[in-house]
VMD Tcl script that builds the backbone (N, CA, C; Angstrom):
set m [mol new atoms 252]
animate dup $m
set s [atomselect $m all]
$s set {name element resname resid chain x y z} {
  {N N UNK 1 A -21.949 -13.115 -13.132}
  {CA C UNK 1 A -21.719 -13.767 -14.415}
  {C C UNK 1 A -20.310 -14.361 -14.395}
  {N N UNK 2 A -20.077 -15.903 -14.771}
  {CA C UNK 2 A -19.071 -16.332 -14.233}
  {C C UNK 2 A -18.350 -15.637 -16.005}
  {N N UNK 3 A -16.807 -16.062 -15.715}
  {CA C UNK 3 A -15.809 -15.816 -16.976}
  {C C UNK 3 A -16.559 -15.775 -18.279}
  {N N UNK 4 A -16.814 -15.149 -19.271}
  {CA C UNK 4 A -17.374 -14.789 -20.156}
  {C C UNK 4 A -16.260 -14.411 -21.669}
  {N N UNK 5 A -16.583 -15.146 -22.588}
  {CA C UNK 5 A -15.799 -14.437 -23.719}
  {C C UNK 5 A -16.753 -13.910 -25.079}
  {N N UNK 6 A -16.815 -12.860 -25.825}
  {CA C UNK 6 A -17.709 -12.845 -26.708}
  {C C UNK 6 A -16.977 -13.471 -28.223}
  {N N UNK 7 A -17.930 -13.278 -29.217}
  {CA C UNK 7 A -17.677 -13.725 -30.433}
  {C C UNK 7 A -17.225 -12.503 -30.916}
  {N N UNK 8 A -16.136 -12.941 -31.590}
  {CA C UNK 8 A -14.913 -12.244 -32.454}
  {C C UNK 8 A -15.780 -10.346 -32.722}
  {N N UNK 9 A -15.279 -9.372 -32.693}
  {CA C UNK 9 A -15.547 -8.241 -32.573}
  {C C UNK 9 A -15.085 -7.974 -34.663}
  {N N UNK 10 A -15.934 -7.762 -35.701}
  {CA C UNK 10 A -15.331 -7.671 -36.622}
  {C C UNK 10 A -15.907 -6.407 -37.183}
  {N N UNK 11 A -14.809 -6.002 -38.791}
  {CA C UNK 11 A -14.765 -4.666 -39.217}
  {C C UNK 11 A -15.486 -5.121 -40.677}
  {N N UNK 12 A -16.516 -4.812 -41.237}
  {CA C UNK 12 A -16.506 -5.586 -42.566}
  {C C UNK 12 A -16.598 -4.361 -43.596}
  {N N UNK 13 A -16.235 -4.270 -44.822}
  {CA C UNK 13 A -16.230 -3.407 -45.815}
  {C C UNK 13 A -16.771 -3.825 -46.946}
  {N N UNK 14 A -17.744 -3.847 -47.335}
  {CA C UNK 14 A -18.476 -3.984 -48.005}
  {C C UNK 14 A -19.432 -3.253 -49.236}
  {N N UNK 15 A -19.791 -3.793 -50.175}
  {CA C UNK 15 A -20.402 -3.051 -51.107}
  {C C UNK 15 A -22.031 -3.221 -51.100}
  {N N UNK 16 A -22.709 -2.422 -50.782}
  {CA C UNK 16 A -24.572 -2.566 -50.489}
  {C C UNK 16 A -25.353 -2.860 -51.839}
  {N N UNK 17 A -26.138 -3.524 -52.354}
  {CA C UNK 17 A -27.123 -3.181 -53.325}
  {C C UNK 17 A -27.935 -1.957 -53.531}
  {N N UNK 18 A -28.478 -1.526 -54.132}
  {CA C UNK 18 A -29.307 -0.009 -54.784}
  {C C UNK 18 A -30.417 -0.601 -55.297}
  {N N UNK 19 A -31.344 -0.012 -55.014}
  {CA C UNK 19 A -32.970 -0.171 -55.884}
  {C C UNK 19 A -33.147 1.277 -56.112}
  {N N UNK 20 A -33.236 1.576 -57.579}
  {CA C UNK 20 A -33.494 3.021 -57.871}
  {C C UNK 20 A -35.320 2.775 -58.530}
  {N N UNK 21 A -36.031 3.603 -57.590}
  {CA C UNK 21 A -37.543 3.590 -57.778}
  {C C UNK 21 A -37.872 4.433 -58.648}
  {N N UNK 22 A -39.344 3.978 -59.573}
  {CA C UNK 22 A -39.859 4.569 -60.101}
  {C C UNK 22 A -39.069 4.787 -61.718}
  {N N UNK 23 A -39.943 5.786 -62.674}
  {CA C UNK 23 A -39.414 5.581 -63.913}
  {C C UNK 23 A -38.325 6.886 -64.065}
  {N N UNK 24 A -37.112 6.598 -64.296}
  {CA C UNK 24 A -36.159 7.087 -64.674}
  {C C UNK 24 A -36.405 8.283 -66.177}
  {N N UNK 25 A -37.097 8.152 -66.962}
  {CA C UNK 25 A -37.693 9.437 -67.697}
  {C C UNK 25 A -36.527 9.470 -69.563}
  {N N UNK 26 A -35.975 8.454 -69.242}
  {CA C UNK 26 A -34.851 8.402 -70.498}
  {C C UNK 26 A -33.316 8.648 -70.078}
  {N N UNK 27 A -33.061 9.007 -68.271}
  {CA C UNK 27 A -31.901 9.553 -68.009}
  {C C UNK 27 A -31.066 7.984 -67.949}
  {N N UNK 28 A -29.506 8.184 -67.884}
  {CA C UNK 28 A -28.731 7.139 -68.013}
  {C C UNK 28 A -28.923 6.409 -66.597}
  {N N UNK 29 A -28.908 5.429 -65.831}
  {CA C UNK 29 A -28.751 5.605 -64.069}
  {C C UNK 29 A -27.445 5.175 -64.336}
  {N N UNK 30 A -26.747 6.071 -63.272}
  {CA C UNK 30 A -25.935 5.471 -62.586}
  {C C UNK 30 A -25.365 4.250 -61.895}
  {N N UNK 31 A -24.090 3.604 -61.992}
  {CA C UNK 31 A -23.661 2.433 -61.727}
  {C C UNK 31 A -22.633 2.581 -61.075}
  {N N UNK 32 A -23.379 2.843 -59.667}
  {CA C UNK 32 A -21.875 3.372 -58.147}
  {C C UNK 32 A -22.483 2.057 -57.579}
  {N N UNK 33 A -20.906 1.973 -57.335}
  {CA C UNK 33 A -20.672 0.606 -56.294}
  {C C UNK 33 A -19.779 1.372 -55.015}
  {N N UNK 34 A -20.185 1.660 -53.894}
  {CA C UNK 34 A -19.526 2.646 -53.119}
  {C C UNK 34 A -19.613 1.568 -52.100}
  {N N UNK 35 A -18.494 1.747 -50.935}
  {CA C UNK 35 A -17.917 0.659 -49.816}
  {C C UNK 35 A -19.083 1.873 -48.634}
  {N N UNK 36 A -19.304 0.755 -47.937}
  {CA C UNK 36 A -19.772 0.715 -46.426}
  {C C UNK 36 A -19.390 0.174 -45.373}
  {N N UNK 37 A -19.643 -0.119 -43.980}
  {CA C UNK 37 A -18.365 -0.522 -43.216}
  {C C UNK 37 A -19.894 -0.862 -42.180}
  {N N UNK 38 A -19.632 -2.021 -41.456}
  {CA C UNK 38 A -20.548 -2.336 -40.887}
  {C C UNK 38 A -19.286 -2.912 -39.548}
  {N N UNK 39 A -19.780 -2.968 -38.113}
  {CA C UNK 39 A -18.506 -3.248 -36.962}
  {C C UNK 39 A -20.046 -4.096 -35.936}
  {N N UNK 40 A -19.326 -5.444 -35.619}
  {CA C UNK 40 A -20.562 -6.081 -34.972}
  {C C UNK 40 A -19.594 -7.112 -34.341}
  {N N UNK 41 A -20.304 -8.326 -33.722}
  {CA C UNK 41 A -19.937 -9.457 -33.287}
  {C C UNK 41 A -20.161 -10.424 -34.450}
  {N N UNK 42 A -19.481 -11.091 -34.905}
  {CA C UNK 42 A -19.471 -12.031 -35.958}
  {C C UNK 42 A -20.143 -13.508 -35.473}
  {N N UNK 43 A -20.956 -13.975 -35.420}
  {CA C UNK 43 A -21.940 -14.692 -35.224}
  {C C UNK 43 A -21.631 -16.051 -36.136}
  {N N UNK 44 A -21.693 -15.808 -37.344}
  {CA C UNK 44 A -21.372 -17.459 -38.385}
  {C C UNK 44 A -20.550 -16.740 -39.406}
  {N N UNK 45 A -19.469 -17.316 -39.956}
  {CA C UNK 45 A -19.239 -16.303 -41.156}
  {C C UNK 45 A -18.448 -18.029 -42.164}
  {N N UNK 46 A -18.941 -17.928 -43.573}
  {CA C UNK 46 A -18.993 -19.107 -43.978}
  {C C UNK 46 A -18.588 -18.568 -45.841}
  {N N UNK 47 A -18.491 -19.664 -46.614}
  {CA C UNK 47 A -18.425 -19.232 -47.790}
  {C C UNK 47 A -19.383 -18.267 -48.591}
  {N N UNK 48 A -20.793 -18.660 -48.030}
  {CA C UNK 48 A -21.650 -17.946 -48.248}
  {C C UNK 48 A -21.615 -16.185 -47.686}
  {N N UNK 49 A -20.669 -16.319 -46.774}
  {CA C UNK 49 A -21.112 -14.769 -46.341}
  {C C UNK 49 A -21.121 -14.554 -44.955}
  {N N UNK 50 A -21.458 -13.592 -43.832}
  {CA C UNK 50 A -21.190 -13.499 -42.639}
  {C C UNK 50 A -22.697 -13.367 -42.068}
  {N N UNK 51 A -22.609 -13.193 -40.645}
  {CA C UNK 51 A -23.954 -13.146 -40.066}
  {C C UNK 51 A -23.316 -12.078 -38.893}
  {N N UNK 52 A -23.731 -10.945 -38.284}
  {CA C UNK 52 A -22.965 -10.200 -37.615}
  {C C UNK 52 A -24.255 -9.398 -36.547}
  {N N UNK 53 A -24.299 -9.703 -35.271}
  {CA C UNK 53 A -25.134 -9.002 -34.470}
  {C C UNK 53 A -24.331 -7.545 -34.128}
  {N N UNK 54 A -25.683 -6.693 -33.896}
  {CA C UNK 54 A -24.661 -5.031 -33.562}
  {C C UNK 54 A -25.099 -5.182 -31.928}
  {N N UNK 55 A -25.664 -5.972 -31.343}
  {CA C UNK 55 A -25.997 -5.810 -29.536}
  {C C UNK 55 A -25.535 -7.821 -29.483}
  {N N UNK 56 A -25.029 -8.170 -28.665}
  {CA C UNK 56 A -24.738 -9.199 -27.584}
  {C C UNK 56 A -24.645 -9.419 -26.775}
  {N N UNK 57 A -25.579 -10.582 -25.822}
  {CA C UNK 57 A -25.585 -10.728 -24.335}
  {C C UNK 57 A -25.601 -12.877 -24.974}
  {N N UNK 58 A -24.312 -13.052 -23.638}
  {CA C UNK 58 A -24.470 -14.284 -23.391}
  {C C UNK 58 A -25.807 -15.121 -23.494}
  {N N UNK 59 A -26.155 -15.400 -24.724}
  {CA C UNK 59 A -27.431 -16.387 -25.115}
  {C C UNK 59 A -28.507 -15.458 -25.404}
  {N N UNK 60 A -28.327 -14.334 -26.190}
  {CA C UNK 60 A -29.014 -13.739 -26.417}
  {C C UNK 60 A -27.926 -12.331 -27.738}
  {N N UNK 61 A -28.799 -12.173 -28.656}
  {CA C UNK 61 A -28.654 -11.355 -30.230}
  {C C UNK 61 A -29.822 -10.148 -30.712}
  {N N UNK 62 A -29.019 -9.165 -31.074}
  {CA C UNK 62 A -29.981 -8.174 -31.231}
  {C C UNK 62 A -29.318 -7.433 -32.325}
  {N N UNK 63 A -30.615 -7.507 -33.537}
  {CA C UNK 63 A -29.788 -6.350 -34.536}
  {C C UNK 63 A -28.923 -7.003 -35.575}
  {N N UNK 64 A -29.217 -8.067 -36.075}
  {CA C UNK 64 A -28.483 -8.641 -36.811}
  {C C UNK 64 A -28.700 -8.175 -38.636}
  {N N UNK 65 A -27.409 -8.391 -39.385}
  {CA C UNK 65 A -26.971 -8.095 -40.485}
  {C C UNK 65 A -26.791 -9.440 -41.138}
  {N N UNK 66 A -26.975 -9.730 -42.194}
  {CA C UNK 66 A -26.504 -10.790 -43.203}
  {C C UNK 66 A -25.554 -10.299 -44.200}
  {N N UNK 67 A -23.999 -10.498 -44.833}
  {CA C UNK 67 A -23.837 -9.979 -45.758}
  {C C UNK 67 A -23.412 -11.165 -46.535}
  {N N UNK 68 A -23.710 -11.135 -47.753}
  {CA C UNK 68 A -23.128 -12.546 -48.960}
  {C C UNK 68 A -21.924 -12.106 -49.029}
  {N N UNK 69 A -21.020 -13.275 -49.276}
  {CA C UNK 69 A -19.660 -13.519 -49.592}
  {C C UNK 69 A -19.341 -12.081 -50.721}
  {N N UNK 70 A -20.413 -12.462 -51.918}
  {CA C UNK 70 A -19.684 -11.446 -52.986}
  {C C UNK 70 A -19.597 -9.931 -52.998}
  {N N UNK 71 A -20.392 -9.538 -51.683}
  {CA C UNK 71 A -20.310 -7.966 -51.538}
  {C C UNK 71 A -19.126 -7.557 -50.407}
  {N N UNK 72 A -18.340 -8.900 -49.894}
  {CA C UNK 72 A -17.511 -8.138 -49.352}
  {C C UNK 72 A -16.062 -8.055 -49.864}
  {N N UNK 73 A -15.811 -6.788 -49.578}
  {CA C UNK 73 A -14.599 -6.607 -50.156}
  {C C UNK 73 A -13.343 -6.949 -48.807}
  {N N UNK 74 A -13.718 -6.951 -47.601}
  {CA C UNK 74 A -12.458 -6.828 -46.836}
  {C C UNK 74 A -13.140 -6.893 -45.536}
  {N N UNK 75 A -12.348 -8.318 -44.620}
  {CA C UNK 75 A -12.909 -8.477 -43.198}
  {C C UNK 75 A -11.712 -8.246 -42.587}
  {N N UNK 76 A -12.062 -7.699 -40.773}
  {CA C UNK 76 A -11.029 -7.568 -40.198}
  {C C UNK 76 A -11.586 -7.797 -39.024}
  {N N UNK 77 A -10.715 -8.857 -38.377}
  {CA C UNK 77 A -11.023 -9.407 -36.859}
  {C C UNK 77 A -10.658 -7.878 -35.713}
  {N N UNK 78 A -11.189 -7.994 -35.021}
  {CA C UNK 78 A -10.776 -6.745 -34.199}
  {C C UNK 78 A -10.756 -6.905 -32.572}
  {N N UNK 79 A -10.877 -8.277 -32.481}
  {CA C UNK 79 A -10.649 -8.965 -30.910}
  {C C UNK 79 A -12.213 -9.568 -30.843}
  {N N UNK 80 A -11.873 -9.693 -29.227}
  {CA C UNK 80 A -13.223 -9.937 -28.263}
  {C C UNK 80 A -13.325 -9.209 -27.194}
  {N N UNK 81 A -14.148 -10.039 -26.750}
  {CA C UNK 81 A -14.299 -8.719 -24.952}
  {C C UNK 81 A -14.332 -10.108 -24.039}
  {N N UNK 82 A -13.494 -9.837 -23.190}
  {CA C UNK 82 A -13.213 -10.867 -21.992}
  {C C UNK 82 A -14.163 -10.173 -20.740}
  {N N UNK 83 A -14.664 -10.776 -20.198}
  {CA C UNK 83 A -15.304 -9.635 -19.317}
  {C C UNK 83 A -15.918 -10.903 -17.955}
  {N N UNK 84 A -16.456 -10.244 -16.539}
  {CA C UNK 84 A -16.965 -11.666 -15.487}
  {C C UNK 84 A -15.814 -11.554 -14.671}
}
mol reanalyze $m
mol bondsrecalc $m
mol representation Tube
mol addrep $m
């Protein structure tokens, strides 16, 4: 494999959506917005939001994540991998 560089290695922190099933019975639900942390290759990342594979091979993606712009709270570049 000649000289090889991958796409940006990133840290994202983020807030997930909740679907609470079924009938709740009169209780209040809860309204947690709790951070998650997702670590991938950053693939497209745009106003709309990021696109982030968790496996990468030169021309080839596995395992990909979508997150919208408004659930993230905090990106962090974390390199690449030089490798070949």
């Amino acid at each position: 494999m000649p000289n090889q560089k991958s796409p940006d290695l990133v840290l994202v922190e983020w807030i997930d959506a909740a679907h609470y099933d079924g009938w709740q019975f009169g209780a209040s639900p809860e309204n947690l917005f709790e951070s998650c942390w997702t670590v991938g290759f950053l693939l497209k990342s745009s106003k709309e939001g990021v696109l982030i594979a968790q496996t990468w091979y030169p021309g080839d993606t596995a395992n990909l994540i979508q997150i919208p712009a408004g659930m993230i709270k905090k990106k962090t570049i974390l390199g690449d991998l030089n490798f070949g």
